[in-house]
C-alpha positions in Angstrom: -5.2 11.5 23.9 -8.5 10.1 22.9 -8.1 6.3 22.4 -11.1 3.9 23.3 -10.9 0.2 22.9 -12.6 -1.7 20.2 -12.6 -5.3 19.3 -9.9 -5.5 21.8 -7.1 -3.2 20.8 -7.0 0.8 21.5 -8.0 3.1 18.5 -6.9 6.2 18.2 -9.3 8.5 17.3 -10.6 12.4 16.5 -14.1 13.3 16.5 -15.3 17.1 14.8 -18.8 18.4 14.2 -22.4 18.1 16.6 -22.7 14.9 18.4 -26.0 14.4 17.0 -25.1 15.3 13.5 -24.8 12.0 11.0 -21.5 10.8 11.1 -19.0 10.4 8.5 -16.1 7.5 9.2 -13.1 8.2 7.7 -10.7 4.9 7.6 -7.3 5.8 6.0 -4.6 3.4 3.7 -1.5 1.1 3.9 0.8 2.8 6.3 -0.6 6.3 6.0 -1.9 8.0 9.6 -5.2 9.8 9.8 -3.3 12.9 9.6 -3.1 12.4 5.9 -6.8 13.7 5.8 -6.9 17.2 4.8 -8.3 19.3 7.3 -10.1 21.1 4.7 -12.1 18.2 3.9 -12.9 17.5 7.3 -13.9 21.0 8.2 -16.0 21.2 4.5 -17.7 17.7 5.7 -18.6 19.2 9.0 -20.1 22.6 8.1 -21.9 20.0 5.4 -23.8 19.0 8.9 -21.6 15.8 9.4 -20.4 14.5 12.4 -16.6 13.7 11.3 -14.8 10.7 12.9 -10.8 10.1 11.5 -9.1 6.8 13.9 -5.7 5.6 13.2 -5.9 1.7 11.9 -4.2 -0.6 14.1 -0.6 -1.1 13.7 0.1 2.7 12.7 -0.3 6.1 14.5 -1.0 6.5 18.0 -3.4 3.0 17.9 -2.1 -0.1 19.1 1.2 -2.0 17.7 1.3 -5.3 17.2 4.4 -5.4 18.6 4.1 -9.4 19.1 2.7 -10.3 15.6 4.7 -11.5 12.7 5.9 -9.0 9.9 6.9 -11.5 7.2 7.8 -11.3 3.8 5.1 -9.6 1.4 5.9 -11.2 -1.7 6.6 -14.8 -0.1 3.2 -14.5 1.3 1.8 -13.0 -2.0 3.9 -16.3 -3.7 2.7 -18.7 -1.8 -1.1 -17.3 -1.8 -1.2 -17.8 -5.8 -0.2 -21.5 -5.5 -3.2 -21.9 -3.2 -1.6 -22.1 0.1 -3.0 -19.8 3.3 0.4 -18.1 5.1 -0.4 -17.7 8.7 -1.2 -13.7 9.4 -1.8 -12.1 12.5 -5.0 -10.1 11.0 -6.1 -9.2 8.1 -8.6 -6.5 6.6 -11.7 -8.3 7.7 -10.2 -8.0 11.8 -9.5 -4.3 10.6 -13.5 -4.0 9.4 -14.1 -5.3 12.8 -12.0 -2.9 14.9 -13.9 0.5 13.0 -17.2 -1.6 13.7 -16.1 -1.6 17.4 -14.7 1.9 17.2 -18.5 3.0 16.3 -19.8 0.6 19.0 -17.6 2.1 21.4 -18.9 5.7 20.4 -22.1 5.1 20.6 -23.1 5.0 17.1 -25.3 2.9 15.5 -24.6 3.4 11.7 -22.5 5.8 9.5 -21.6 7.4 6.5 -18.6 4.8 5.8 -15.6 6.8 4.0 -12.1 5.0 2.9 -8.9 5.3 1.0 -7.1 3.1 -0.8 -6.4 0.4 2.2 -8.8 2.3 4.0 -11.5 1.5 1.0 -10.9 -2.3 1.1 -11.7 -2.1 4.8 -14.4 0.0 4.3 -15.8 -2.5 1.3 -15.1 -5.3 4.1 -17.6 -3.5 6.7 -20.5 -2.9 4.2 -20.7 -6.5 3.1 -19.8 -8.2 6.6 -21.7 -5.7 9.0 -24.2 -3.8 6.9 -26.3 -3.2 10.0 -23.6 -0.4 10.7 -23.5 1.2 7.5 -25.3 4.2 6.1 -23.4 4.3 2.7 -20.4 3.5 1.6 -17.3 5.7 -0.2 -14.7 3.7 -1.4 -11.6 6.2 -2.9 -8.9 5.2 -5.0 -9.1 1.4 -4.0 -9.8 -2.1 -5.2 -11.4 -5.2 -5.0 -8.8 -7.7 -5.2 -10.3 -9.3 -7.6 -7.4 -11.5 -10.2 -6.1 -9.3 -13.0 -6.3 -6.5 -12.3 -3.7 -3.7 -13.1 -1.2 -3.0 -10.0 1.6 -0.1 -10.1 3.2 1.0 -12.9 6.7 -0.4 -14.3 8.1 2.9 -13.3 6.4 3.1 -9.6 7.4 -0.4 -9.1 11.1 -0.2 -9.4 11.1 2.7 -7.3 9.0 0.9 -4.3 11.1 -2.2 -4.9 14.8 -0.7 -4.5 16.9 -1.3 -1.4 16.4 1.1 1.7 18.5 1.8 4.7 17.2 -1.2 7.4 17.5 1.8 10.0 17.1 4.8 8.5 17.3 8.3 10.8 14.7 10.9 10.5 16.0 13.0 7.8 16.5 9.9 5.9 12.9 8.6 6.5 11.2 11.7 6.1 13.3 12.1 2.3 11.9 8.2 1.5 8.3 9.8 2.5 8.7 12.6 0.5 10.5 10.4 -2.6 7.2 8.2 -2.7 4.8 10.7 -2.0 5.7 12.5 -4.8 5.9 9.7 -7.1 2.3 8.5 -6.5 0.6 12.2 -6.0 -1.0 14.7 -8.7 1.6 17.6 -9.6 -1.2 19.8 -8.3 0.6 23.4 -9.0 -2.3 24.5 -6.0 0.0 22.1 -3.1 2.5 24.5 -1.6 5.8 23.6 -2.6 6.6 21.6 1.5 3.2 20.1 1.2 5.1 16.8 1.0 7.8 17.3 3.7 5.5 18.9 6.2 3.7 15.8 6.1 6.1 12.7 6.4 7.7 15.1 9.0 4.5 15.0 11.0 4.1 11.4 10.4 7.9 10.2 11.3 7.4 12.5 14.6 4.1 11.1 15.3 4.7 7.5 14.7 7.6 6.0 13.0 6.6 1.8 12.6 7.7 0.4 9.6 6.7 -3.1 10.8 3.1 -1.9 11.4 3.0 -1.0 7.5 4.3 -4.2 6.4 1.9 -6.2 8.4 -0.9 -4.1 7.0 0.3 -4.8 3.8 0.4 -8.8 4.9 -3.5 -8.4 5.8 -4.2 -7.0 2.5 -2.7 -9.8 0.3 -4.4 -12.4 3.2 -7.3 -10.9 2.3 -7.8 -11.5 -1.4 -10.3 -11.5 -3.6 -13.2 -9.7 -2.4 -15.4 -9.8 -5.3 -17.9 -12.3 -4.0 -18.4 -9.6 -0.9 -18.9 -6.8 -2.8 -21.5 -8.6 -4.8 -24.0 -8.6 -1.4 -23.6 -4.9 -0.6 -26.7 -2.7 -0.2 -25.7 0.2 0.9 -25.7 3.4 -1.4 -22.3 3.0 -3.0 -19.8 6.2 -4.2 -16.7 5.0 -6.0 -13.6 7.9 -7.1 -10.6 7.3 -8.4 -8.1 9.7 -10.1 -7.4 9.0 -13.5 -3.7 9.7 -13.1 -3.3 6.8 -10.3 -0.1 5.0 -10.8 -0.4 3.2 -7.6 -3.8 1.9 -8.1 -4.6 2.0 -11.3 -8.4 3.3 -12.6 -9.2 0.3 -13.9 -9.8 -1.1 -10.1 -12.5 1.6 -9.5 -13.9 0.7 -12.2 -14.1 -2.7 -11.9 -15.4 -2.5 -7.8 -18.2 0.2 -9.8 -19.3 -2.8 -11.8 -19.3 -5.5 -9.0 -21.5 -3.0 -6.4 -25.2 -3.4 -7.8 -26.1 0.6 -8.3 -22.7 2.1 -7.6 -21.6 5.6 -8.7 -18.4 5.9 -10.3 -16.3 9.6 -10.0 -13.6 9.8 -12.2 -10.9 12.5 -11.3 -8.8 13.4 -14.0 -6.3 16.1 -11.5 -5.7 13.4 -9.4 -3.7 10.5 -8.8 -3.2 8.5 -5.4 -3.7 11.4 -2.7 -6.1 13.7 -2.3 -5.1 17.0 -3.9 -5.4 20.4 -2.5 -7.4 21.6 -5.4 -10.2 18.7 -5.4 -10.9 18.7 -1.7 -13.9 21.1 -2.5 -15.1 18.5 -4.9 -14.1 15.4 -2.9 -16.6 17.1 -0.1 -19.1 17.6 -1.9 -19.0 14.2 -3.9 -19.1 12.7 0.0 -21.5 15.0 1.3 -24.2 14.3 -1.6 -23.7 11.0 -1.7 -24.0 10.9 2.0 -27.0 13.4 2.0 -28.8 11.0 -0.6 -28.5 7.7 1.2 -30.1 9.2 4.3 -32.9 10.7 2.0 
């Protein structure tokens, strides 16, 4: 398996297109593998003339557990964050920024196309304003800044995230809770085949089933707060998309990271929520390739 280590953990990672093609980073979101990237996209990126590089984050996938960190309580630590207090975490999105900047280190590249999804665009935000050196331009999908008031999940998505789960669930019963919420926060795109959903949290409890990883990833990203100030020194050639049917992650939190990035592009997706639907791949590549083609140029 390809793993290399950066900023002292092992990444795993997959690596398509030439070698000496500019590279594309791809950073996925809270608890989701890089196998949630369509391989359409990837291949459309790479016959684009991109080098494509997809790494699990730590603490999901085949990349290191933090098996010895903490997984505490989200919304104590959300709790006691709004009262001013600082909850000890084991990492949190900046260490992530960190470990892709080491992942490119480790490969041998000095700067790239910077590409990330929902989690994976906070961290990507975190690597253009606290290692621009390493940063070509910057894509930041369905995400947000953190920034207070902001909208978060609908009343609807929220109960359904919030009710009780089996502690120990077996496969069939985690693969049924990744098809429940994948379905709740994904476009009814009538172009996904009809197991689209199942194939995938299939692969994904077969891969790497770590439920603790996920909530500590979720502990980084409310230890990691407002990132407004941050996004207010990047430089680099900014893309922002965000489906207008997000119930996750609300538009409104595009929108406002569009404002805060001096020059950003915002891409508003009306057939799409929080994924990455079959049917707007094609557009997703070539929204990344252009904006990728344009920075260099």
């Amino acid at each position: 398996m390809p793993k290399l280590t950066a900023n002292g953990i092992e990444l795993y990672y997959e690596d398509a297109g030439e070698r000496d093609a500019p590279v594309i980073l791809l950073i996925m979101g809270l608890a989701t593998q890089m196998i949630a990237w369509p391989q359409e996209m990837i291949d459309g990126l790479v016959a684009r003339g991109f080098r494509v590089i997809a790494y699990d984050n730590r603490d999901i996938g085949l990349s290191t557990r933090m098996d010895r960190a903490r997984a505490g309580n989200p919304l104590l630590t959300l709790a006691a964050m709004r009262f001013g207090l600082r909850p000890p975490v084991d990492y949190t999105l900046r260490d992530m920024a960190a470990d892709a900047v080491g992942l490119l280190d480790a490969l041998h590249v000095p700067a790239a196309h910077i590409v990330g999804a929902s989690m994976g665009g906070m961290i990507a935000q975190n690597v253009a304003a606290l290692f621009p050196g390493h940063v070509l331009s910057l894509t930041s999908i369905m995400s947000s800044s953190g920034a207070p008031g902001l909208p978060g999940p609908s009343s609807q998505l929220r109960a359904r995230l919030l009710r009780r789960r089996p502690a120990r669930p077996n496969r069939e019963q985690a693969i049924a809770e990744g098809v429940d919420l994948l379905t709740a926060i994904s476009f009814p795109d009538p172009t996904r085949s009809a197991d689209a959903h199942r194939d995938l949290a299939a692969r994904a409890f077969d891969r790497s089933y770590h439920p603790k990883g996920a909530r500590r990833q979720l502990l980084a990203i409310i230890a990691d707060g407002n990132r407004a100030a941050r996004l207010a020194k990047i430089k680099a050639p900014t893309l922002v998309v965000h489906g207008a049917a997000d119930p996750l992650v609300p538009m409104a939190n595009s929108e406002d990271i569009a404002q805060r990035v001096t020059g950003a592009r915002l891409e508003i997706i009306d057939a799409m929520a929080h994924d990455l639907p079959p049917s707007q791949v094609p557009r997703m590549v070539d929204l990344i390739a252009s904006h990728a083609a344009g920075a260099a140029s």
